[in-house]
N, C-alpha and C positions, 0 to 999 in steps of 0.2 A: 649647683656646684658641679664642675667639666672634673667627670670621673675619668680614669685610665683602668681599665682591667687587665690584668698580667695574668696567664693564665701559663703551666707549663704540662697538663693532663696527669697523670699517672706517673710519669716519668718523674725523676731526678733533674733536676738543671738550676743547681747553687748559684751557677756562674750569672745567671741570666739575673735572678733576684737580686742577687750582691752586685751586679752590673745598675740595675735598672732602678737600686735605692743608694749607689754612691751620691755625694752632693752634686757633682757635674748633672748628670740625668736627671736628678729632681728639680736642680736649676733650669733645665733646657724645657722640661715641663709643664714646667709652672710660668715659664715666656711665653708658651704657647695656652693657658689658661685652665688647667688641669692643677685642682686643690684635694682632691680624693683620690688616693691609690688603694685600690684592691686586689692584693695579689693572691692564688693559690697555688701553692708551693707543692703540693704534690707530696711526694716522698723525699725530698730534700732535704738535707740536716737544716738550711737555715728557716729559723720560723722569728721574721722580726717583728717587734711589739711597736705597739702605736707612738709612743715617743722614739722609735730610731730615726723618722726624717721627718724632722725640724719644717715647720711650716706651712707640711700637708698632712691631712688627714689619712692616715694609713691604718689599714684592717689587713689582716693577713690570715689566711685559713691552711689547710694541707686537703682535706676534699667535701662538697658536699656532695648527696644525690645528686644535683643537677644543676650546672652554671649558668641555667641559663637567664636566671634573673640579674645575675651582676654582665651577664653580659647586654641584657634590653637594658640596665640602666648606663654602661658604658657608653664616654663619648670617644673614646678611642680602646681599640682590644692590641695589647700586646701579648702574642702568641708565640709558646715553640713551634716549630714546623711541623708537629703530626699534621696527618690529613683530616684526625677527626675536629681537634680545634679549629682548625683553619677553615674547614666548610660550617663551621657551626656559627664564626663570629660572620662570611661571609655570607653565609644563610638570612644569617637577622639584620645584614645590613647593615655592618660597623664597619669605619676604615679600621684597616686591618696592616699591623706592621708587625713582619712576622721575624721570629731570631733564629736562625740555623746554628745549630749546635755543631759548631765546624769538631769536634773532639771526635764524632761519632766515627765510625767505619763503616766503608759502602753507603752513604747518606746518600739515601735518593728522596729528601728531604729536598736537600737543594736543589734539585731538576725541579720538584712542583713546585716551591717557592717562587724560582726563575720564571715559571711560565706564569704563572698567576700573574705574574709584576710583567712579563711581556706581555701581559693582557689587558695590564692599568689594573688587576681589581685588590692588590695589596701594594704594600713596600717590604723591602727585607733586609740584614743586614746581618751582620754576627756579633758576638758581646763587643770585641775589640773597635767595633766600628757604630754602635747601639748611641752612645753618647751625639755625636756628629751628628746622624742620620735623626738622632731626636731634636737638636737644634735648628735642619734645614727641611725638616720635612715641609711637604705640601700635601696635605690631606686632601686638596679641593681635583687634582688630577687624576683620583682613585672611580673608577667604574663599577656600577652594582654587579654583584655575580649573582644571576639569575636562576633561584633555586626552581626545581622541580619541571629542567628538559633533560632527562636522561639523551638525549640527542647530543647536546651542546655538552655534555660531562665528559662522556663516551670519546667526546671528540679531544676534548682537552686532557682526558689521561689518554689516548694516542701522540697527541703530539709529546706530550712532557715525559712518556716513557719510550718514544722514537719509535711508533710503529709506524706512522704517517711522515 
């Protein structure tokens, strides 16, 4: 069964879970072959129960110790843009479609997002555009991100924070 994991860390991001279990987004998920959603919600008031979307199998938590079994069993990771999600789902090797929480202030979120996706190893999008971007994705044009060269890391937070 093509699992989807939603992860938004510690943080708060209602918008993202109430975004990502409307019917349009479960619609567009399930086109693409995703019958399991597991999301953890964090600190977030909403915690939706396994019957709120209709026709997938949905589990919802707020935190364990360590995600990182829902993410080895993820065939797709949908992430907020911290940098620790975002290197943990690219770590293990999952396409990776990540949501910028356009609300934030000073979000230098979106600068690593951008670069990661100018580098093929994610997609990214914001809630207002989450639906869409889940409809037309292409998973097959995503790049591994090559854990463990501090070389190649080093080099990628210089470009995405503009020192290079």
């Amino acid at each position: 069964m093509k699992t989807v994991f939603v992860t938004v860390g510690t943080t708060s991001f209602d918008e993202l879970i109430e975004t990502v279990t409307c019917p349009e987004a479960v619609q567009a998920l399930k086109a693409h072959g995703y019958e399991r959603f597991v999301l953890q919600v964090g600190r977030g008031s909403l915690l939706p129960d396994a019957d709120s979307c209709p026709h997938v199998r949905l589990e919802a938590y707020r935190f364990k110790d360590s995600i990182a079994e829902d993410m080895k069993q993820a065939d797709l990771v949908i992430s907020h843009a911290g940098a620790g999600s975002c290197l943990e789902a690219l770590g293990a090797g999952k396409p990776l479609l990540v949501v910028v929480n356009d609300k934030l202030m000073n979000n230098h979120q979106l600068e690593m997002a951008k670069q990661l996706h100018m580098d093929s190893h994610l997609l990214y999008c914001t809630c207002s555009t989450l639906t869409e971007t889940l409809r037309t994705m292409d998973l097959s044009v995503l790049q591994p991100f090559l854990p463990g060269q501090p070389k190649m890391f080093a080099n990628f937070l210089d470009k995405a924070l503009g020192v290079k």
